[in-house]
C-alpha positions in Angstrom: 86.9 179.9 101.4 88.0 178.2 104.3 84.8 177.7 105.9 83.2 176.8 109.2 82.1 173.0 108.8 83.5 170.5 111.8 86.3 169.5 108.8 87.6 172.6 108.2 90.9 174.2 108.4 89.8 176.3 111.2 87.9 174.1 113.5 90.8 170.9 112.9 94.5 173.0 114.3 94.9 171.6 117.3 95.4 174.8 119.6 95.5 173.1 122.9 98.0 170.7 121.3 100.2 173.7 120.1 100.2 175.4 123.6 101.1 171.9 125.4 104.3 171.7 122.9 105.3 175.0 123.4 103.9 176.7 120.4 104.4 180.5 120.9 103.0 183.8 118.7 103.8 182.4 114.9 102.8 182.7 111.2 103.7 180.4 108.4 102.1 180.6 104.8 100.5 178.5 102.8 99.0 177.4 99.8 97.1 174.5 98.2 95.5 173.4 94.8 92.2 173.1 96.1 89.3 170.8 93.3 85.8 171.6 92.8 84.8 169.4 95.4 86.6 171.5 98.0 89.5 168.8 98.5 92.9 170.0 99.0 94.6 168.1 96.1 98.5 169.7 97.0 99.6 171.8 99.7 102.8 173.2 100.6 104.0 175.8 103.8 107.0 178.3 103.7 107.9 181.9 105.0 107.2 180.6 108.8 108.5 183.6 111.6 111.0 182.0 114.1 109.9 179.5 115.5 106.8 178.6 113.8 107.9 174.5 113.0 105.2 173.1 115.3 102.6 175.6 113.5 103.8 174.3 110.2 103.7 170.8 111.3 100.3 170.8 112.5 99.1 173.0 109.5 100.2 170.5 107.1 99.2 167.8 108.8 95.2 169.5 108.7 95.6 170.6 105.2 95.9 166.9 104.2 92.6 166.1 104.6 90.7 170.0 105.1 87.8 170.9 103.4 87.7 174.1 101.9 84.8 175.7 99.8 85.7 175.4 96.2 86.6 178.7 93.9 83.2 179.6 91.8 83.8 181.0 88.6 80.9 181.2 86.1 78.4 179.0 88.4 80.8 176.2 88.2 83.1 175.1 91.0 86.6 175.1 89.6 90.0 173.6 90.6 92.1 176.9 92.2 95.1 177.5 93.9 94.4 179.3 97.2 96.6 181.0 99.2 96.8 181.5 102.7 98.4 182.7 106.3 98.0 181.0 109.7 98.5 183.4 112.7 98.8 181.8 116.1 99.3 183.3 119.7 98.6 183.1 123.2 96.5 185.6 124.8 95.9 185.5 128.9 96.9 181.5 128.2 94.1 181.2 125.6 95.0 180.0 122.3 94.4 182.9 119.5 94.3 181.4 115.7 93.6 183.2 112.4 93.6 182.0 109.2 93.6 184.7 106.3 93.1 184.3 102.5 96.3 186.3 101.7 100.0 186.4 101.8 100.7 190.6 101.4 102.2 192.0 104.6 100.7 195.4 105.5 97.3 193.4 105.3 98.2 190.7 107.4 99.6 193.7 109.5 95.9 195.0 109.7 94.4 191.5 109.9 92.0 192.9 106.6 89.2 190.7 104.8 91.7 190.9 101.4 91.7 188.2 99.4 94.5 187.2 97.3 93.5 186.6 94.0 93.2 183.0 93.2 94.6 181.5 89.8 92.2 178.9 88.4 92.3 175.8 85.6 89.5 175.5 82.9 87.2 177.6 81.4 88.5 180.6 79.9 91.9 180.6 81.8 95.0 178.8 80.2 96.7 178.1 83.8 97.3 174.4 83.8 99.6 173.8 86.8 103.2 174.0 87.4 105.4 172.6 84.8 109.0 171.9 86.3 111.9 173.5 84.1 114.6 172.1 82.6 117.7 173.4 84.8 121.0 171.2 83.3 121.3 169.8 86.3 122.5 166.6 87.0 120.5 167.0 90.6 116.6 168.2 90.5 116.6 171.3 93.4 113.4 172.4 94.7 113.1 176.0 93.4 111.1 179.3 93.8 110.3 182.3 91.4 108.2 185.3 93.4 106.0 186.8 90.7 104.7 190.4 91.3 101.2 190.4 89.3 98.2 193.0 88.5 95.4 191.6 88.1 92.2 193.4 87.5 88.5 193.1 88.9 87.5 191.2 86.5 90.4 188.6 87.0 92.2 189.4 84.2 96.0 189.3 84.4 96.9 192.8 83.1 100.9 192.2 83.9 103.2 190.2 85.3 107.2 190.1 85.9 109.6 188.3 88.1 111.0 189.8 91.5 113.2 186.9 92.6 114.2 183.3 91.8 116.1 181.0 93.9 118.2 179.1 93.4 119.4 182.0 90.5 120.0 181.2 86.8 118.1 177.9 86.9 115.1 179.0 85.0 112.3 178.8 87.6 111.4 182.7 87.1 111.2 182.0 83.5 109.3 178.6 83.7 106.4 180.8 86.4 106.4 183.4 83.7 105.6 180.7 81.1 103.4 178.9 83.6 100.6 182.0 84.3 100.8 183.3 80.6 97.3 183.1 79.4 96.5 182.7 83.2 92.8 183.9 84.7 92.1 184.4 88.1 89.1 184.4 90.6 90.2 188.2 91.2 91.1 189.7 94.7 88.0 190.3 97.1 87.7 193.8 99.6 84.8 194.1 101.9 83.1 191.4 99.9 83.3 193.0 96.6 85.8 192.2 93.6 88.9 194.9 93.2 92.0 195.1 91.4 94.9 194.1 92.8 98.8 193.9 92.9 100.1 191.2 94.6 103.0 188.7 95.1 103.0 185.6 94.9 105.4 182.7 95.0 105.4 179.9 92.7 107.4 176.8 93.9 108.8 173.9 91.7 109.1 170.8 93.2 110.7 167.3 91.6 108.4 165.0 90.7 110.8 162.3 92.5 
């Protein structure tokens, strides 16, 4: 998923870079709408540790033009929303970087092969993309709805419900309900083979402005 070519995530962080700015042991999340042809189309970075902004920086800065190899579903390469974790550290003055395909902590804890499953547009799935909600605001905020999901082996979503929203009362865990109704997923990957899975995930809504 994130590969090995000279233009991928991986190879582009500039290690060296983060060590000569200071850069110390840090993890920031991420995710990105990635197309068929492996182009990052939208990205975004939250949850960084303490003192992870030069991680974040530099991650963002790489995702803008990363390659990534595209979600398959069906034969076809399909537009997907991946999500991700970039671990950094400094071991014996050497630069230590991981990049993992999912955001739930006790696997990031055992630095496992899990995948996240991915939510994808097309085909059979009714996902289209984020759909900002109407708040009655005068003032568009940038908001976030954590969505706890189980989603089978065969990337079905089997359930879904809201753990948090913020800002509260605003109607962004409603609008990610409405969102990943009808929603079908490249389902979550162990030792290379397809499982069922319970994950969370946040959804964040943006302005358009």
């Amino acid at each position: 998923l994130i590969g090995t070519a000279p233009n991928s995530l991986i190879n582009t962080i500039d290690t060296a870079d983060l060590i000569k700015k200071g850069q110390k042991e840090a993890a920031v999340m991420f995710s990105c709408l990635v197309a068929p042809t492996g182009d990052v189309v939208r990205s975004g970075a939250y949850r960084g540790t303490r003192g992870s902004a030069l991680l974040e920086q530099e991650l963002l800065k790489r995702l803008a033009n990363a390659k990534l190899i595209p979600a398959i579903h069906n034969h076809q390469p399909i537009i997907a929303i991946f999500y991700g974790t970039v671990k950094f550290a400094v071991v014996n003055g050497k630069p230590r970087l991981r990049i993992f395909a999912n955001q739930e902590l006790d696997e990031l804890d055992k630095e496992s092969d899990f995948i996240d499953p991915q939510p994808y547009v097309g085909q059979d799935s009714k996902f289209t993309g984020l759909n900002y909600p109407e708040t009655g605001t005068t003032v568009q905020l940038t908001g976030v709805a954590e969505l706890a999901l189980n989603v089978d082996a065969r990337g079905n979503l089997k359930s879904m419900h809201v753990v948090s929203e913020e800002p509260p009362l605003l109607g962004f865990g409603k609008a990610a309900i409405t969102d990943f109704n009808g929603a079908k997923f490249i389902p979550a990957f162990r030792n290379g083979q397809p499982v069922e899975s319970n994950v969370k995930i946040p959804v964040y809504y943006k302005p358009s402005s």
